[in-house]
N, C-alpha and C positions, 0 to 999 in steps of 0.2 A: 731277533734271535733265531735260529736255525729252527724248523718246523717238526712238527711231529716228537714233541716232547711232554713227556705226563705234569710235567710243575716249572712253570715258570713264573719266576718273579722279576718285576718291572717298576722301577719307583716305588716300591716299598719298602718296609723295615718293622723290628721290633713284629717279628714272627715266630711261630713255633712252627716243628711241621714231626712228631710225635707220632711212631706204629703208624706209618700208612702202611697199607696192603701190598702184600710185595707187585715191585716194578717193575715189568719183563720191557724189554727192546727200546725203553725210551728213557733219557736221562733230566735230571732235576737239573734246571740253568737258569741262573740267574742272571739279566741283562745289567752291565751295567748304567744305564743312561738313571738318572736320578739318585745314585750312589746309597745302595741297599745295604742299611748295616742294622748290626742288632736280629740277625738270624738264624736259629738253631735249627737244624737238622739232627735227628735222632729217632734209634729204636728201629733202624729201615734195613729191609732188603733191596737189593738191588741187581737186576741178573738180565744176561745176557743181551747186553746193550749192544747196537751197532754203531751208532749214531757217531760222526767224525772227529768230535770233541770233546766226552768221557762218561760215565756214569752221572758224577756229581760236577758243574760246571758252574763256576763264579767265577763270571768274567769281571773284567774292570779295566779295558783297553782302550775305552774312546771316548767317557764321558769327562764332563770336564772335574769333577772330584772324584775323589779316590771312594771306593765301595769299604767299610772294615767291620772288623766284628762279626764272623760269623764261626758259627762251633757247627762240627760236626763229630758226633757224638754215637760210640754203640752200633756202627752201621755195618753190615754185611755186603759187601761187593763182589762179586764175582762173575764170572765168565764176556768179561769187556774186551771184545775181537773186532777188528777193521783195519781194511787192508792198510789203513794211515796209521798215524802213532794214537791211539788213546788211549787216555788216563783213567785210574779211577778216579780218585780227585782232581780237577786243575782247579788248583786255588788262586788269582791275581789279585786278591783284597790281603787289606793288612790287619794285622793284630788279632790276626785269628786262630782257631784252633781243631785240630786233627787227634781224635783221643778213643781208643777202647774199639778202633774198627778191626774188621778182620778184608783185607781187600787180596784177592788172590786171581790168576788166570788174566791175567790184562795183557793187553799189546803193546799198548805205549808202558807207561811208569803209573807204580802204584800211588805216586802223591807227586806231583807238581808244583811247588812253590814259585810260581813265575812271571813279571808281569813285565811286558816289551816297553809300555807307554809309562809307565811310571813304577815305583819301584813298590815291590810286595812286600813290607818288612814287618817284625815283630812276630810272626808267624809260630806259634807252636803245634810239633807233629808228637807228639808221647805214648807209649803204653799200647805203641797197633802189634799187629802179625800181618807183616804184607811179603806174598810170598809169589813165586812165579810170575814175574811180569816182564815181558820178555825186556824193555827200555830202558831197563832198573826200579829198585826201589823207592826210591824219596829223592828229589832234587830239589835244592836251595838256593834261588840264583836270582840276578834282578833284584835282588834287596837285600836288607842288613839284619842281623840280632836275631836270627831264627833260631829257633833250637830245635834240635833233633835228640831224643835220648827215650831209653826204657823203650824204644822198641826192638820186634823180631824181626828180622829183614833175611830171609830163606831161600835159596835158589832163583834168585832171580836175573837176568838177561845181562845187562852192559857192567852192572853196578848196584849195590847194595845201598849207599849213601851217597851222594854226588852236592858237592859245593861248587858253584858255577862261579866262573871268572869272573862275574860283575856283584856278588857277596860280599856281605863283608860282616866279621862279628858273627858267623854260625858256629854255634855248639854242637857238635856230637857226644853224647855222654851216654853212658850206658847200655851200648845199643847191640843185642847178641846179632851179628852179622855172619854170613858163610855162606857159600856156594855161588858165588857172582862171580864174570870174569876180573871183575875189581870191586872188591870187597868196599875201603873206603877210596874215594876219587877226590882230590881236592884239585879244582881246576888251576893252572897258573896264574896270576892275576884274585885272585880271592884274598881278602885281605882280612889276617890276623882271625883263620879258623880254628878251634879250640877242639880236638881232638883228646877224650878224655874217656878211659877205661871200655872201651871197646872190645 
């Protein structure tokens, strides 16, 4: 895993990680080699990360099972700047879940659903306010069945919602979007995206 980080997890699982003390300049990452599932994050601040891969980082690119299960919950993100693209969340595990954060000021995208090596599906993002990020809001891509709905999506960079060409089966429902230079984006190739009261 990339050095200089306040919490890493490596072959674990069945974690809480509850009101830690706020996190300046280094982010939470989770490696995947041992495929880490069953882990909540919550109740956290998160500020002024530099680090090249995001605030909150769940990888799951090279091991040989897929990492799933993990919730993040109630979290505060803000001010995630580097000259590369980072995220506040990059999530590459599946069946997991993005809920009640407020993530604002990023370079890259407020939430990244994404996974190169295998695909990140089942994924729910609900009920955040991700706002200012220059990359976009939320993208869904790399896997199937996501859903996106009951969030705020505010001024933010490329795109507000983005369903990536290798999706398939993402929901968008309810989600107050505006100020993007593309509010929703559904990529060509994304198959049979559900686009519903936006």
């Amino acid at each position: 895993p990339p050095s200089g980080n306040a919490v890493v997890v490596t072959n674990k699982s069945y974690l809480e990680f509850d009101g830690i003390n706020t996190v300046e300049k280094y982010a939470f990452y989770s490696d995947d080699f041992g495929a880490p599932k069953f882990i909540r994050i919550k109740n956290l601040e998160i500020k002024n990360v530099f680090s090249g891969y995001g605030a909150i980082v769940i990888d799951d690119q090279k091991g040989p099972v897929g990492s799933t299960n993990f919730e993040c919950q109630n979290l505060f993100i803000h001010d995630v700047n580097n000259l590369d693209i980072t995220h506040g969340i990059y999530l590459a595990a599946s069946n997991s879940l993005v809920e009640l954060c407020t993530i604002v000021n990023v370079s890259g995208r407020g939430v990244s659903s994404h996974n190169n090596h295998r695909k990140a599906s089942g994924n729910v993002i609900r009920k955040n306010d991700i706002r200012n990020c220059a990359a976009g809001a939320v993208l869904a891509t790399m896997g199937d069945n996501a859903q996106i709905y009951g969030n705020t999506l505010a001024n933010n960079g490329k795109h507000g919602a983005r369903v990536g060409s290798s999706a398939a089966n993402v929901l968008l429902q309810d989600n107050r979007i505006s100020n993007s230079v593309t509010d929703i984006w559904i990529d060509l190739g994304a198959a049979n995206a559900q686009v519903k009261n936006n």
